[in-house]
MIBAPA-79066 format. One line per 2 residues: their letters; for each residue x, y, z of N, C-alpha, C, O, CB. Coordinates in steps of 0.05 Angstrom, whole numbers. Glycine has a CB too. Layout:
% MIBAPA-79066
a> X/Y/Z/X/Y/Z/X/Y/Z/X/Y/Z/X/Y/Z; ...;
END
This chain:
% MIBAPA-79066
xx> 225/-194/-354/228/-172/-336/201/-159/-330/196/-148/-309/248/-152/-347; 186/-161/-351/160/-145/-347/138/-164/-329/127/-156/-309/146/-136/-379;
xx> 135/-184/-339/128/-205/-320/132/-205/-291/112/-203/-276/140/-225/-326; 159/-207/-281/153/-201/-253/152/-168/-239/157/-165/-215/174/-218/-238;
xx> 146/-146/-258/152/-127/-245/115/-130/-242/103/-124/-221/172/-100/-260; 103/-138/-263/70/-149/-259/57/-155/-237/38/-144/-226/65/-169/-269;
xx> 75/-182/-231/77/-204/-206/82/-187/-180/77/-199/-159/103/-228/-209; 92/-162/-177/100/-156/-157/82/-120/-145/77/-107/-125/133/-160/-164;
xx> 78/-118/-185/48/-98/-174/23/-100/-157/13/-90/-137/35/-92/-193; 18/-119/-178/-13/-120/-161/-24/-135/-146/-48/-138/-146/-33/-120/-173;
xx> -2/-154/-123/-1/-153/-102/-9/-127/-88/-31/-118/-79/20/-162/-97; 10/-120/-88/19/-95/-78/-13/-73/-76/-23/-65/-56/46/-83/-100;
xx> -22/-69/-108/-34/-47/-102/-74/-68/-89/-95/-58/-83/-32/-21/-137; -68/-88/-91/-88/-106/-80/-87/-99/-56/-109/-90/-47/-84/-134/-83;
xx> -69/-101/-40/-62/-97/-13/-77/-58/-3/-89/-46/15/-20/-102/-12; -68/-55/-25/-63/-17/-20/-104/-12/-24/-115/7/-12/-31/8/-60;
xx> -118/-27/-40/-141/-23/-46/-164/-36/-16/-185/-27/-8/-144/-39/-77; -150/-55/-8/-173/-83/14/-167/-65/30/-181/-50/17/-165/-123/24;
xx> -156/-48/51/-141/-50/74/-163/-30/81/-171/-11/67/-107/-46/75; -172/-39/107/-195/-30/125/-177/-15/146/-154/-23/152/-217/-56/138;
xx> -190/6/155/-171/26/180/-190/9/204/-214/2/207/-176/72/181; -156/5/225/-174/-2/251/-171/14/270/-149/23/265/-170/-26/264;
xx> -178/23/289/-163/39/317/-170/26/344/-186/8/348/-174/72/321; -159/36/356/-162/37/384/-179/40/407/-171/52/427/-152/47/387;
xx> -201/29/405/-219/46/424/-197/59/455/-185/43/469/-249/19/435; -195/84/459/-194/96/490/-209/97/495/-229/103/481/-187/116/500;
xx> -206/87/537/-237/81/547/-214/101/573/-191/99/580/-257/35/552; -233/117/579/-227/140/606/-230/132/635/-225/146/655/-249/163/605;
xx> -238/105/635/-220/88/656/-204/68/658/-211/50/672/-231/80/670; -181/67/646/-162/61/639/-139/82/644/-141/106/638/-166/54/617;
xx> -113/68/659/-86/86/648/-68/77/625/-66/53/619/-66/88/671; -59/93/615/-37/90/584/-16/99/591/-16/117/608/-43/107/555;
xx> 10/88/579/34/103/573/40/112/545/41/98/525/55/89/581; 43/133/547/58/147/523/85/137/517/101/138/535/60/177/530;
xx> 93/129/496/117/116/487/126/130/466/110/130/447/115/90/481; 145/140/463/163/153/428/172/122/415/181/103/428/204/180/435;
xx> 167/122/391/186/105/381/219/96/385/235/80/376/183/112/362; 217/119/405/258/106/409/255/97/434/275/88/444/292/134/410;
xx> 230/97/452/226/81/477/220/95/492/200/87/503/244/66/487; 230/121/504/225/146/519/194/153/519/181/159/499/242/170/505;
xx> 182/151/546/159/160/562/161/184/565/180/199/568/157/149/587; 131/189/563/117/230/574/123/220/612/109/204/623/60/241/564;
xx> 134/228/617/136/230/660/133/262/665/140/282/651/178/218/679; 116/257/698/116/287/709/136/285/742/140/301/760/75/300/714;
xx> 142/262/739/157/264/768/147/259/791/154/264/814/165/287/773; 125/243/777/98/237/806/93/264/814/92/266/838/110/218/840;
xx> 87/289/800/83/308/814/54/311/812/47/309/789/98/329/808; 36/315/830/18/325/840/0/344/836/-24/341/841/26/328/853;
xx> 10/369/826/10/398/824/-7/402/800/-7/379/790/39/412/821; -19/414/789/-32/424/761/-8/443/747/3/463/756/-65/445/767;
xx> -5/432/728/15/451/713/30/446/713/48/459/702/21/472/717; 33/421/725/66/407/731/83/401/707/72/396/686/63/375/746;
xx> 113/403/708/121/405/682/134/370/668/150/353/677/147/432/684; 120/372/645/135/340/631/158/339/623/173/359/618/123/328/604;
xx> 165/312/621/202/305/615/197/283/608/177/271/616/228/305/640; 216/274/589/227/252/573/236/233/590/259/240/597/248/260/554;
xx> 231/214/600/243/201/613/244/154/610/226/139/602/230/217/640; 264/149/618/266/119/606/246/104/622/242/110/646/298/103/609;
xx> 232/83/608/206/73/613/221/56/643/241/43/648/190/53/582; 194/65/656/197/47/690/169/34/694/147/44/700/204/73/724;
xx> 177/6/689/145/-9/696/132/4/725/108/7/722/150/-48/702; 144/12/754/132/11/777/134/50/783/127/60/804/151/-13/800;
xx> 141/64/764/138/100/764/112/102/751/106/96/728/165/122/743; 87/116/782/57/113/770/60/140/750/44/142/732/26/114/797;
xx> 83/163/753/80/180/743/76/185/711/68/205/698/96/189/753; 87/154/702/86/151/673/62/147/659/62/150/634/102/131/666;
xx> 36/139/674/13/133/671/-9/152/670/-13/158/693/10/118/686; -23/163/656/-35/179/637/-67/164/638/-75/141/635/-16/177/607;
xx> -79/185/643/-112/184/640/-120/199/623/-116/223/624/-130/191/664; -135/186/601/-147/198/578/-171/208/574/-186/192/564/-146/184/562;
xx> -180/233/578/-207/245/579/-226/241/553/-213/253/536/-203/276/584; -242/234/544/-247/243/519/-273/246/525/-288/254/509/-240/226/495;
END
């Protein structure tokens, strides 16, 4: 029993020690969609306006409103 609880540690904390962080470069000409994990997009309604208000809405490949420019 002790044997494989062994076998199954230090895998494990091997894994938990190597593991390099990667990210994402954002590049500010590019558009993104915002996605929640349950699938639901940030949308403004194609609106136009400054201040315009966001909503939850189900992902639409051809709604540009879902598409998001990232300043950084």
């Amino acid at each position: 029993m002790k044997k494989i609880s062994v076998k199954l540690v230090l895998p494990v904390l091997g894994l938990l020690l190597c593991t390099k962080a990667v990210s994402q470069e954002i590049k500010s000409t590019e558009l993104y969609k915002i996605v929640s994990p349950a699938g639901w997009v940030i949308d403004n309604r194609q609106s136009m306006q400054n201040e315009a208000g966001l909503f939850l809405a189900q992902d639409n490949a051809t709604d540009e409103g879902q598409l998001w420019q990232i300043m950084i």
